[in-house]
FILO-578735 format. One record per residue (C-alpha): z negated, x negated, y; chain; residue number from 0. Coordinates in steps of 0.1 Angstrom, whole numbers, always signed. Layout:
<atoms>
ATOM    zz    xx    yy unit pos
ATOM     Z     X     Y    A NUM
...
</atoms>
This chain:
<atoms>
ATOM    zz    xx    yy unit pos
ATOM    +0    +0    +0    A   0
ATOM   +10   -13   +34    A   1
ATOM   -18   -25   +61    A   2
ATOM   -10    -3   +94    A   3
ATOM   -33   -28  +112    A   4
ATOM   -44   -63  +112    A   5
ATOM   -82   -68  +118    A   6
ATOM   -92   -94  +136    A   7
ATOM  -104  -127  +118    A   8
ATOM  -123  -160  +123    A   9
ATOM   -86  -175  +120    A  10
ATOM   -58  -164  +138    A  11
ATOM   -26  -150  +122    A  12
ATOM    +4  -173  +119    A  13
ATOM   +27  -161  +141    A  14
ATOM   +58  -167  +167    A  15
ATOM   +49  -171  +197    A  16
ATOM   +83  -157  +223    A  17
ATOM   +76  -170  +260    A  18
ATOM   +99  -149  +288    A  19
ATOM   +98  -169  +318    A  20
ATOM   +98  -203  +297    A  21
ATOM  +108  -228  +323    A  22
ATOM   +81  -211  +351    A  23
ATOM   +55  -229  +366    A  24
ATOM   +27  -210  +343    A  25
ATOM   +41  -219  +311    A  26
ATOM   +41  -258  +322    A  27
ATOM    +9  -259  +340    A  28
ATOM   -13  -236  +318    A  29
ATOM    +1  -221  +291    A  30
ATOM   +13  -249  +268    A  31
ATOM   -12  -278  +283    A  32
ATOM   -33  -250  +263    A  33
ATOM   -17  -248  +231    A  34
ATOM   -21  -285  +231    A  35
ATOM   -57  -287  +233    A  36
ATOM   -61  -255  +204    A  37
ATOM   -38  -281  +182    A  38
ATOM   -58  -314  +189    A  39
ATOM   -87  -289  +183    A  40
ATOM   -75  -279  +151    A  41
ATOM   -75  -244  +162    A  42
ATOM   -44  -235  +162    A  43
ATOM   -24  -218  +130    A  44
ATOM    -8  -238  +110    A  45
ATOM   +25  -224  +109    A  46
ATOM   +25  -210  +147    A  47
ATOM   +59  -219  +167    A  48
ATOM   +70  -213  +198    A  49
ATOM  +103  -197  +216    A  50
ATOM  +114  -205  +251    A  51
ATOM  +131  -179  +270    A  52
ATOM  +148  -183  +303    A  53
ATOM  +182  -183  +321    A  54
ATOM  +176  -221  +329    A  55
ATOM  +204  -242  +303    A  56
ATOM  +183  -263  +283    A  57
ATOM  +184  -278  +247    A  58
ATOM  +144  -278  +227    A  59
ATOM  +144  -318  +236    A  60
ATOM  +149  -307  +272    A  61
ATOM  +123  -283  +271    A  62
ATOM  +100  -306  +252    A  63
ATOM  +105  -333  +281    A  64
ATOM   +96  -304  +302    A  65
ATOM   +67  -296  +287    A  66
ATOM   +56  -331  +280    A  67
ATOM   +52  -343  +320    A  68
ATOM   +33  -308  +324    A  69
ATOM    +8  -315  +293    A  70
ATOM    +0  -354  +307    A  71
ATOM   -11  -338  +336    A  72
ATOM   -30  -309  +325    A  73
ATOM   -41  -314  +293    A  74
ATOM   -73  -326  +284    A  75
ATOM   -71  -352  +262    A  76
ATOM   -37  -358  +263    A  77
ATOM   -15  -383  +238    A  78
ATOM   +14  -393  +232    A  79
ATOM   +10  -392  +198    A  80
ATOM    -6  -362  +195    A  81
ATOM   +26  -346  +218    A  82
ATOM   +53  -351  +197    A  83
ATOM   +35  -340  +169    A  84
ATOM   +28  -306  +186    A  85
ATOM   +60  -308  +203    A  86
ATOM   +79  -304  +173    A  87
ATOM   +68  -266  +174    A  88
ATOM   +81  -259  +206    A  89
ATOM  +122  -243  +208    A  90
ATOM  +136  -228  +236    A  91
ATOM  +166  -201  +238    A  92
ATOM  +188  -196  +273    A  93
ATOM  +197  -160  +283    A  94
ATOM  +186  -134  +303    A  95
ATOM  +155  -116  +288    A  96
ATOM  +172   -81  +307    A  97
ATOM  +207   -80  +289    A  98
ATOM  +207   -71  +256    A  99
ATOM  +231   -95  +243    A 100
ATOM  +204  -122  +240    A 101
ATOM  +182  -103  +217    A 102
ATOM  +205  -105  +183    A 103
ATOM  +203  -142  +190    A 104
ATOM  +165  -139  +196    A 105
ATOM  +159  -121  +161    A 106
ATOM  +182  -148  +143    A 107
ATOM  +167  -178  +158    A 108
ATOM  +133  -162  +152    A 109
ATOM  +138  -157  +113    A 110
ATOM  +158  -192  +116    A 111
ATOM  +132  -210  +130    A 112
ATOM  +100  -192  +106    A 113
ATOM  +119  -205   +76    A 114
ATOM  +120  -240   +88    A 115
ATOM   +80  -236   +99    A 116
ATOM   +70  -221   +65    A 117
ATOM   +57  -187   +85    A 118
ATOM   +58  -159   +61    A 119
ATOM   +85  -129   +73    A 120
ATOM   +75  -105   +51    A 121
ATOM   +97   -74   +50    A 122
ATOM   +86   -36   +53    A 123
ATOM  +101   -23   +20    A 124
ATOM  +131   -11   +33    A 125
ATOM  +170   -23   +32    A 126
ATOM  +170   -21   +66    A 127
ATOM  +176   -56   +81    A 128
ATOM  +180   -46  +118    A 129
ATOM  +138   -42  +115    A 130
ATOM  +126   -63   +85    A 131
ATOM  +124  -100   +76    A 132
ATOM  +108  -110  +107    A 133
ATOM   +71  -126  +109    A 134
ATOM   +45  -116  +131    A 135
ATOM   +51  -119  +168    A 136
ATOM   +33  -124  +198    A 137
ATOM   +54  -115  +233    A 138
ATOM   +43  -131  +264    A 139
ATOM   +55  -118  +295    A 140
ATOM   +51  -148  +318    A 141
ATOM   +77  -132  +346    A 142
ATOM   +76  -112  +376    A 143
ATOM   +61   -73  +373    A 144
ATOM   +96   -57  +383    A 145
ATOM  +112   -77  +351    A 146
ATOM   +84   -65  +326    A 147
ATOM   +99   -27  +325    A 148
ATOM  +137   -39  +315    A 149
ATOM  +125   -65  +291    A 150
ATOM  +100   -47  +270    A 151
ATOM  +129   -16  +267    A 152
ATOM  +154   -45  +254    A 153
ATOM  +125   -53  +232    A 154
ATOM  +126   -19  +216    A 155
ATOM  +160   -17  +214    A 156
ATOM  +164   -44  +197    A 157
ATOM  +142   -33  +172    A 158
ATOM  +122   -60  +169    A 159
ATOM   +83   -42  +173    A 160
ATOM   +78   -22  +143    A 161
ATOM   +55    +6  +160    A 162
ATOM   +60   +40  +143    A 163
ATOM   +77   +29  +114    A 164
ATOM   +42    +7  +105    A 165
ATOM   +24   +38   +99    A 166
ATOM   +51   +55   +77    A 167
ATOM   +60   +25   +57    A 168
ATOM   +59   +32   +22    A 169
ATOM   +66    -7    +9    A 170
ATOM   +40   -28   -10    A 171
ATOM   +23   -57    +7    A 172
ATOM   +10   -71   +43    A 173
ATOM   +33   -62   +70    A 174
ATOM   +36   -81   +99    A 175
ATOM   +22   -74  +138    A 176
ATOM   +43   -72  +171    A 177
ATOM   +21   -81  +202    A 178
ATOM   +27   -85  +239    A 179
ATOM    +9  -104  +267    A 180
ATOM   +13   -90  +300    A 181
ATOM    +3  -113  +335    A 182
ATOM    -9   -98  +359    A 183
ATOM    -4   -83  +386    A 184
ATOM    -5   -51  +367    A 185
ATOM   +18   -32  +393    A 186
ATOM   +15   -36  +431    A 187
ATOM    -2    -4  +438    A 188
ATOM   -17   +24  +418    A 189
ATOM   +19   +41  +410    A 190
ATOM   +34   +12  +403    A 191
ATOM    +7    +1  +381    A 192
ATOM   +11   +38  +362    A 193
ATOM   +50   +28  +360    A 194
ATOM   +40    -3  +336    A 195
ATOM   +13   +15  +316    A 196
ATOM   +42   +39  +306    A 197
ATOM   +68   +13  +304    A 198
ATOM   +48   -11  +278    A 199
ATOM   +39   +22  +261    A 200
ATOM   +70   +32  +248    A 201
ATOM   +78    +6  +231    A 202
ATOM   +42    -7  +219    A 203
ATOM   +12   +11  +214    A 204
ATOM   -19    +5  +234    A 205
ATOM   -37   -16  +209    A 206
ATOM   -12   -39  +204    A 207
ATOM   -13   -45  +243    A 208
ATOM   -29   -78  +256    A 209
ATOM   -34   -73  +296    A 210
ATOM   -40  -107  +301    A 211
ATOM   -67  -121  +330    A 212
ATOM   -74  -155  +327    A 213
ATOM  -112  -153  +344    A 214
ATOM  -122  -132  +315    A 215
ATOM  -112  -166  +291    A 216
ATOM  -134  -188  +312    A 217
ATOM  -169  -199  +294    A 218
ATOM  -195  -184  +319    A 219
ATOM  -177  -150  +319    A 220
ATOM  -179  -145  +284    A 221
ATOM  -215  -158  +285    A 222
ATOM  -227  -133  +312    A 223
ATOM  -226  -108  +281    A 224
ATOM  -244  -132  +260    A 225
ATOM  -272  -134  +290    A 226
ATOM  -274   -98  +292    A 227
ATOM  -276   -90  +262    A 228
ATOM  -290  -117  +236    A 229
ATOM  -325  -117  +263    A 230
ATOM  -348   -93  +262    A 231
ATOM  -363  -101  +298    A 232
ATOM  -334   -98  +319    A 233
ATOM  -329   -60  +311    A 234
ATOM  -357   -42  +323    A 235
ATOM  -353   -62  +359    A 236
ATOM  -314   -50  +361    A 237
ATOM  -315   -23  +378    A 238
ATOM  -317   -11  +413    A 239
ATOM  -361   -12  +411    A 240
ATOM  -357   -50  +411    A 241
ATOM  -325   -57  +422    A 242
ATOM  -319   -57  +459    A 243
ATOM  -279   -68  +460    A 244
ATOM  -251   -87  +440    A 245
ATOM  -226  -111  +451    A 246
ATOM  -193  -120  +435    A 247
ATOM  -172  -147  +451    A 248
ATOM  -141  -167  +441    A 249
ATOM  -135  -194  +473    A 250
ATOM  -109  -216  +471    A 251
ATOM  -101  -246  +492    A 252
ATOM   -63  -253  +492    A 253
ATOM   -43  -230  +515    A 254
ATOM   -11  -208  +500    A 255
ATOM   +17  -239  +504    A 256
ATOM   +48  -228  +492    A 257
ATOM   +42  -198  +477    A 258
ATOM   +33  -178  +511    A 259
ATOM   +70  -165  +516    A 260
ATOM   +80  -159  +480    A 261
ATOM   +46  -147  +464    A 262
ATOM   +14  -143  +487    A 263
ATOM   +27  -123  +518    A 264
ATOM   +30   -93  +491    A 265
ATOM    +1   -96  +477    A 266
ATOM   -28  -112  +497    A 267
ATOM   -66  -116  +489    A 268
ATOM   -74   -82  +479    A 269
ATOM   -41   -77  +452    A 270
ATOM   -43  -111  +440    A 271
ATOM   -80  -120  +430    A 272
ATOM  -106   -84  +442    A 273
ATOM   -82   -64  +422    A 274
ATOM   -79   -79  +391    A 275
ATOM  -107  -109  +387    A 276
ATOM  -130   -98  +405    A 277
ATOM  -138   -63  +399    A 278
ATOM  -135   -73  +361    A 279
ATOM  -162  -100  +365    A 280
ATOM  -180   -72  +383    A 281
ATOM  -179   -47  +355    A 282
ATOM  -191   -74  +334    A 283
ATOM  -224   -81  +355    A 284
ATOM  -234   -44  +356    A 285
ATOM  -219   -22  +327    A 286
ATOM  -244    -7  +302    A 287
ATOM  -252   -22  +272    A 288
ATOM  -217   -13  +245    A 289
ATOM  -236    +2  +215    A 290
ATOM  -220   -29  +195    A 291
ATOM  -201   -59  +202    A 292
ATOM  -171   -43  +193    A 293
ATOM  -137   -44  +217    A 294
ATOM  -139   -11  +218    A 295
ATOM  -174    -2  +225    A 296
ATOM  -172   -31  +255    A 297
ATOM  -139   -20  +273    A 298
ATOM  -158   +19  +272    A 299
ATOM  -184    +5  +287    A 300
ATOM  -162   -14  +315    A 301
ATOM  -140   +16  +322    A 302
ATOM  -173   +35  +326    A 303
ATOM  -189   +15  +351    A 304
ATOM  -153   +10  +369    A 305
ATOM  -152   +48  +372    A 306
ATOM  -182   +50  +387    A 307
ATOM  -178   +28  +422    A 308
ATOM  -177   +52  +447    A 309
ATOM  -142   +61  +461    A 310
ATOM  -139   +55  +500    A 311
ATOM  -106   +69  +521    A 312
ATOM   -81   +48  +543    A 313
ATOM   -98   +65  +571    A 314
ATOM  -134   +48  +560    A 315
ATOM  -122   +16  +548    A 316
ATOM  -129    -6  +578    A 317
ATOM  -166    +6  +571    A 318
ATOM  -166   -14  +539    A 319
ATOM  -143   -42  +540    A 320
ATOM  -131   -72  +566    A 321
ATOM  -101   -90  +559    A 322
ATOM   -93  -122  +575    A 323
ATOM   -64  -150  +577    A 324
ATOM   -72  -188  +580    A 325
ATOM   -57  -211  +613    A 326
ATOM   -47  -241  +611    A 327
ATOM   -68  -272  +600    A 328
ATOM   -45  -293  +627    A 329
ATOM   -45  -319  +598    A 330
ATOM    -5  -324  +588    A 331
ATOM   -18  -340  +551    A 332
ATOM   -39  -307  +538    A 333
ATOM   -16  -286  +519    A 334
ATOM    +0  -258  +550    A 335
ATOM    +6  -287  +569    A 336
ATOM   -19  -278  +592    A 337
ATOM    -6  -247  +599    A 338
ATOM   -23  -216  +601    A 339
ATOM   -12  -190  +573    A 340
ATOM    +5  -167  +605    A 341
ATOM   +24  -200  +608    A 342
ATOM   +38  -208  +572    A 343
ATOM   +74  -206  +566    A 344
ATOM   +82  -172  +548    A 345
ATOM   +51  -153  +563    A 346
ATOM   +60  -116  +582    A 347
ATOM   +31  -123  +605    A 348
ATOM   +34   -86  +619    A 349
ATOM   +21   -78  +581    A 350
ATOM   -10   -90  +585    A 351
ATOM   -13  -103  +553    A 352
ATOM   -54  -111  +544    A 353
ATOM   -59  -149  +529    A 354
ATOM   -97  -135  +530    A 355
ATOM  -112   -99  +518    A 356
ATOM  -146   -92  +519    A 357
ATOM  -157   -55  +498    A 358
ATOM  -191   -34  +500    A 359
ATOM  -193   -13  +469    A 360
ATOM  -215   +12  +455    A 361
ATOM  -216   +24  +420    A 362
ATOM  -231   +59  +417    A 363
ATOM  -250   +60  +383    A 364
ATOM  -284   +57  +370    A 365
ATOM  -288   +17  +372    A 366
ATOM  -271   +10  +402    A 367
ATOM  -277   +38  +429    A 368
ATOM  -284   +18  +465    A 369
ATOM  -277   -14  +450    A 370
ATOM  -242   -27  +470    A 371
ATOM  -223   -53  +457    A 372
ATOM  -201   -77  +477    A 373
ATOM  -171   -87  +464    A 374
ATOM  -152  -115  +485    A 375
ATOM  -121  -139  +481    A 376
ATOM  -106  -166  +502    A 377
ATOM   -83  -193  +510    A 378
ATOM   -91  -225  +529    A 379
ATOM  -126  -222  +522    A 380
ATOM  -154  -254  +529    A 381
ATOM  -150  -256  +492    A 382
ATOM  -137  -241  +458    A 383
ATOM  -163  -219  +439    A 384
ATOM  -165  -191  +416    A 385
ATOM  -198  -173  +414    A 386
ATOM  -224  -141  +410    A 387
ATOM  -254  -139  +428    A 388
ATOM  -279  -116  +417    A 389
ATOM  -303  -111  +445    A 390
ATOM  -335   -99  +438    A 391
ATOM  -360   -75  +458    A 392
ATOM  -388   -92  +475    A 393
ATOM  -424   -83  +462    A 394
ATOM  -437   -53  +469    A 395
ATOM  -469   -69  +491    A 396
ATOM  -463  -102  +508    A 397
ATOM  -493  -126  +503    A 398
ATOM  -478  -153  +514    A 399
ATOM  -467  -149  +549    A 400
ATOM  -494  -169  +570    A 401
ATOM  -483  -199  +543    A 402
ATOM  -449  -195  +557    A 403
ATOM  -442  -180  +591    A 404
ATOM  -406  -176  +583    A 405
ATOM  -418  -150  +562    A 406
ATOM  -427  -133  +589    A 407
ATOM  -389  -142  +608    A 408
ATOM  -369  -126  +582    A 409
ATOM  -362  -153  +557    A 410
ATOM  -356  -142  +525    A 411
ATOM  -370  -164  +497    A 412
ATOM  -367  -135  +471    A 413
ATOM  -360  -148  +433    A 414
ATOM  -319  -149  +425    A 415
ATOM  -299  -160  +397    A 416
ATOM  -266  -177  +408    A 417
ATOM  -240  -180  +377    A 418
ATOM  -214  -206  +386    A 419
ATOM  -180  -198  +370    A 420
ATOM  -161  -229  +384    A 421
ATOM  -167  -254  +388    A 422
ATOM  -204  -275  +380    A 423
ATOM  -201  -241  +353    A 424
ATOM  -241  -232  +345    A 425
ATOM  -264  -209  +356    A 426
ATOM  -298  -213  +381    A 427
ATOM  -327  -186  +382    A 428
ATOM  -346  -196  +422    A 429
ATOM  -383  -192  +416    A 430
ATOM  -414  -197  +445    A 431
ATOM  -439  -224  +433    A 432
ATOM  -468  -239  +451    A 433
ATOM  -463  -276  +459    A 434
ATOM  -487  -303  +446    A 435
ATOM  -515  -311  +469    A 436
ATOM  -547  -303  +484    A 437
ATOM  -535  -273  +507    A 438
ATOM  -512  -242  +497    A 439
ATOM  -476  -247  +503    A 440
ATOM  -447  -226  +487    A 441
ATOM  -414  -239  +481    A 442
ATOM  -383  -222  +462    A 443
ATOM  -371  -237  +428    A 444
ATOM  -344  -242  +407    A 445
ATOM  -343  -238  +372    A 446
ATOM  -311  -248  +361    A 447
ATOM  -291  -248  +332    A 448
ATOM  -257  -273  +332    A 449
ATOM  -231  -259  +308    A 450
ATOM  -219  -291  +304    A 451
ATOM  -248  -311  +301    A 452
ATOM  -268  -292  +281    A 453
ATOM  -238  -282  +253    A 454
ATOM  -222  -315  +257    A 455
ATOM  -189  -299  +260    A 456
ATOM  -158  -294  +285    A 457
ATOM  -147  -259  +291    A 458
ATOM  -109  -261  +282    A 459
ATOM   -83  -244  +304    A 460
ATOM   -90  -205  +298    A 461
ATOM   -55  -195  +288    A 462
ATOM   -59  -210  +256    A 463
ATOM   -93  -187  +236    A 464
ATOM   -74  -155  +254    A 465
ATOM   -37  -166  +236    A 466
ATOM   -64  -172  +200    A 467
ATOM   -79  -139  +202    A 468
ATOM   -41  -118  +207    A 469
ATOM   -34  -136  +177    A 470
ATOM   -63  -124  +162    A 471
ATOM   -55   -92  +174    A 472
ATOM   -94   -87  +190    A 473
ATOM   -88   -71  +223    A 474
ATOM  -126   -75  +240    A 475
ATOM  -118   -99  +270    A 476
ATOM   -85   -79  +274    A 477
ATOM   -76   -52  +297    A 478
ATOM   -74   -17  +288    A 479
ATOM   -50    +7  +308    A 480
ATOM   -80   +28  +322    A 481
ATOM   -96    -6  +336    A 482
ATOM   -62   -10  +352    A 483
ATOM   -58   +26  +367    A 484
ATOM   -98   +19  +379    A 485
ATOM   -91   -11  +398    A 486
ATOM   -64    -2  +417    A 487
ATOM   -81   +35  +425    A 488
ATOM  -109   +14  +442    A 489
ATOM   -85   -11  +459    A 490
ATOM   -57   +14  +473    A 491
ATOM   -80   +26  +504    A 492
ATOM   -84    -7  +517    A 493
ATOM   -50   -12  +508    A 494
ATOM   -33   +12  +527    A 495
ATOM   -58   +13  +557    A 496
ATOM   -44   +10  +592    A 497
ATOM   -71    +5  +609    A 498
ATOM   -86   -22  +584    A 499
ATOM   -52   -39  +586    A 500
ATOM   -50   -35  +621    A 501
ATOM   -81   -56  +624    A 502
ATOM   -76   -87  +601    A 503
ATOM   -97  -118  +619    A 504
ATOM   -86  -152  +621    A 505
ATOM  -106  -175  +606    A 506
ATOM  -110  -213  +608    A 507
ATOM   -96  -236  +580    A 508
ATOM  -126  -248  +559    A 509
ATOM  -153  -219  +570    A 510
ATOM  -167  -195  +554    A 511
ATOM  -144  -166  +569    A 512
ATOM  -145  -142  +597    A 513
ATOM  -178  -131  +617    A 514
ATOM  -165   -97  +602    A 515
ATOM  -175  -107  +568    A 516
ATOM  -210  -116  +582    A 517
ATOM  -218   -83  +595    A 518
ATOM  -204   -68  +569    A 519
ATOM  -238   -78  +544    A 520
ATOM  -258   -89  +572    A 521
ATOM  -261   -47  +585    A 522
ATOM  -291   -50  +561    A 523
ATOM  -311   -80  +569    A 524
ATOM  -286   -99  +542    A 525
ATOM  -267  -130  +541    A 526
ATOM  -240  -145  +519    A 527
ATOM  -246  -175  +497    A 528
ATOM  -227  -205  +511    A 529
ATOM  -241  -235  +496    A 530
ATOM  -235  -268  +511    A 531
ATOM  -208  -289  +496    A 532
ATOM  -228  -314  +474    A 533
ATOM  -251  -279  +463    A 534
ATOM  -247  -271  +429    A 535
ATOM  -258  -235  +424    A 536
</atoms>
């Protein structure tokens, strides 16, 4: 009797592996610098191989070469040895991934190419060649959103994803899986967004759908679950009795560069990190406990808490958000030249394009009620970080204020727990403590735990564990459509808000973004965390 569905094992499935969008920037920088370190790991399956896809003319050694200079550069641990042992998995195919002549040549070159890797192509007890003899397949889409709709349907047509005709197959014997990988940006607003949901789902169904967000595949991500919910102590205080705010930032220092005409004067601070990072890491730090640690049972969880952040109108946005754009550092060897972003060639200043966003949000349920969380990204920021702040309420009677007269001034030493994503990755819980000596004197503390230090290990590039778990078909640091639909429900106001548009701020190059930003938390008594450049958490 034929398997309908692969579960999910320690080891990942052999499979091909069919790159669209092959000779892109992704695919050299991330995507098989990755695949390298799995291999020198020992982590990747035995038999995988890889397929190429792009108009570029290129022969495998080309694409190799390609590959190669991107690897050295990226890679940890790179070798030459090593390379061309892993290279010799890597083929490329020219042709345009949104004409259908290039997919009979696809399909041959895929059962070609299994045969000469020893990756089993089991067929699906039928005669019918057109959809059998081919091995299990995993689809990334590594190209722009408006080419993911044609390719996917010349995907289908070619018959090469077995949906439907899995679940009716009457053949003996293991049958193999079609996947896809999708990049984000998952549409460009809300409709759009709907547009690709419906566009991937006629061709695959949901659970073979991999909605791929690399934050999710970085260490201290993942281990936020692992902090809530392998501690006992940490849940009764995470709530909105002991916590007073949360904070989730993703700085980054380098400007846009080249990519401000082509990419970023679309897209901007709130599309290209709140939208889809952020709010996931978000979800993450405040979801309710998933009754197991199941994909399922997590993503419910996730689309539950997205659901419940409190919907503001276009009208009201400028209430809850600032957006900002960076000047010019003056300095021609930074990365804009010195220009400001306004300035960049490419950039429709009369856009007003934000390189900063700054979000209040409130989720209305149980846990949460009164507790706002602060969700900010920027560009040309005093440094790069990625990090949650979990601010704690200060005690209910203050003992200690003739110790400390700043006490008294406003200065909050309340206990927090800072989670550093990227980089310095580890985690730091602020304590008071009385300082040795005679008289009574109260200083904050850092405990501190250093991911590297501690678990003498290098997080690897984060693209690599997501591609491992589509191939073992577990969807839990995936996105699910809902969580898609969520997102951009919560982002469109600000989005589409004239007034919040109308007021974008410049900032200066290296700060920590406009005053707006600043009065945007500080309307309570609260401040962001900006640590000093040599401060680790």
């Amino acid at each position: 009797m034929a398997m309908p569905i692969s579960i999910p094992a320690n080891r990942p499935d052999p499979c091909a592996l069919i790159i669209f969008g092959a000779s892109g920037d992704l695919t050299q920088r991330k995507l098989v610098p990755a695949l390298y370190e799995l291999y020198c790991q020992g982590n990747l399956p035995e038999n995988l191989f890889v397929i190429g896809v792009s108009r570029t003319e290129m022969s495998d050694d080309d694409f190799r070469w390609h590959l190669g200079e991107g690897a050295s550069r990226h890679a940890i641990g790179y070798e030459e040895g090593k390379w061309r042992e892993f290279a010799r998995r890597l083929h490329y195919l020219a042709g345009s991934a949104t004409k259908a002549e290039l997919y009979p040549k696809l399909k041959a070159r895929t059962r070609e190419l299994a045969e000469v890797h020893g990756l089993p192509t089991p067929g699906l007890g039928s005669t019918d060649q057109t959809w059998a003899c081919l091995p299990n397949t995993l689809f990334y889409l590594s190209v722009a959103p408006h080419l993911v709709e044609p390719i996917v349907s010349r995907i289908g047509e070619a018959g090469m994803v077995y949906e439907g005709k899995r679940w009716c197959s009457i053949g003996e014997g293991p049958m193999p899986w079609q996947r896809i990988i999708v990049e984000k940006p998952i549409g460009t607003n809300l409709e759009s967004a709907r547009e690709q949901v419906r566009a991937l789902g006629r061709v695959f169904e949901e659970e073979s759908i991999y909605r791929i967000d690399h934050y999710l595949g970085k260490e201290l991500v993942q281990n936020i679950l692992v902090m809530r919910f392998a501690n006992t102590f940490f849940e009764p205080l995470w709530n909105n009795k002991y916590v007073d705010h949360v904070q989730v930032t993703a700085a980054e220092q380098v400007g846009v560069g080249r990519r401000a005409g082509g990419f970023y004067d679309r897209a901007g601070a709130l599309r290209d990190m709140i939208q889809s990072h952020l709010l996931q890491i978000m979800a993450l730090v405040a979801m309710e406990p998933p009754a197991s640690f199941d994909p399922t049972a997590i993503r419910r969880e996730k689309i539950k808490l997205i659901d419940a952040v409190r919907e503001v109108s276009p009208e009201d946005a400028a209430q809850f958000a600032a957006f900002g754009r960076y000047a010019g550092s003056g300095n021609s060897a930074d990365d804009d030249g010195g220009l400001g972003y306004a300035e960049l060639e490419g950039v429709e200043a009369e856009q007003r394009t934000e390189t900063y966003a700054a979000l209040k949000l409130h989720i209305d349920n149980w846990r949460w009620s009164g507790v706002p969380f602060f969700v900010r990204s920027g560009k040309k920021m005093p440094r790069k970080l990625t990090e949650v702040v979990i601010q704690f309420r200060e005690p209910p009677v203050r003992l200690f204020n003739h110790v400390d007269p700043r006490r008294g001034e406003g200065v909050s030493h309340a206990n927090r727990i800072v989670i550093n994503i990227a980089p310095d990755e580890g985690m730091s819980l602020r304590l008071e403590a009385k300082v040795p000596g005679p008289s009574l004197r109260i200083k904050p503390v850092k405990m501190d735990l250093d991911y590297a230090y501690v678990f003498n290990a290098q997080p690897l590039e984060s693209y690599g564990p997501l591609m491992l778990e589509a191939m073992r078909g577990d969807q839990t640091l995936f996105k699910h459509r809902d969580e898609v639909d969520g997102a951009w429900r919560i982002c469109e106001p600000f989005l589409t808000s004239e007034q919040l548009r109308a007021s974008v701020e410049t900032y200066g190059a290296y700060s920590w973004g406009p005053s707006a930003a600043d009065a945007l938390i500080g309307g309570d008594g609260r401040a962001w965390h900006n640590p000093d450049a040599g401060e680790r958490r």
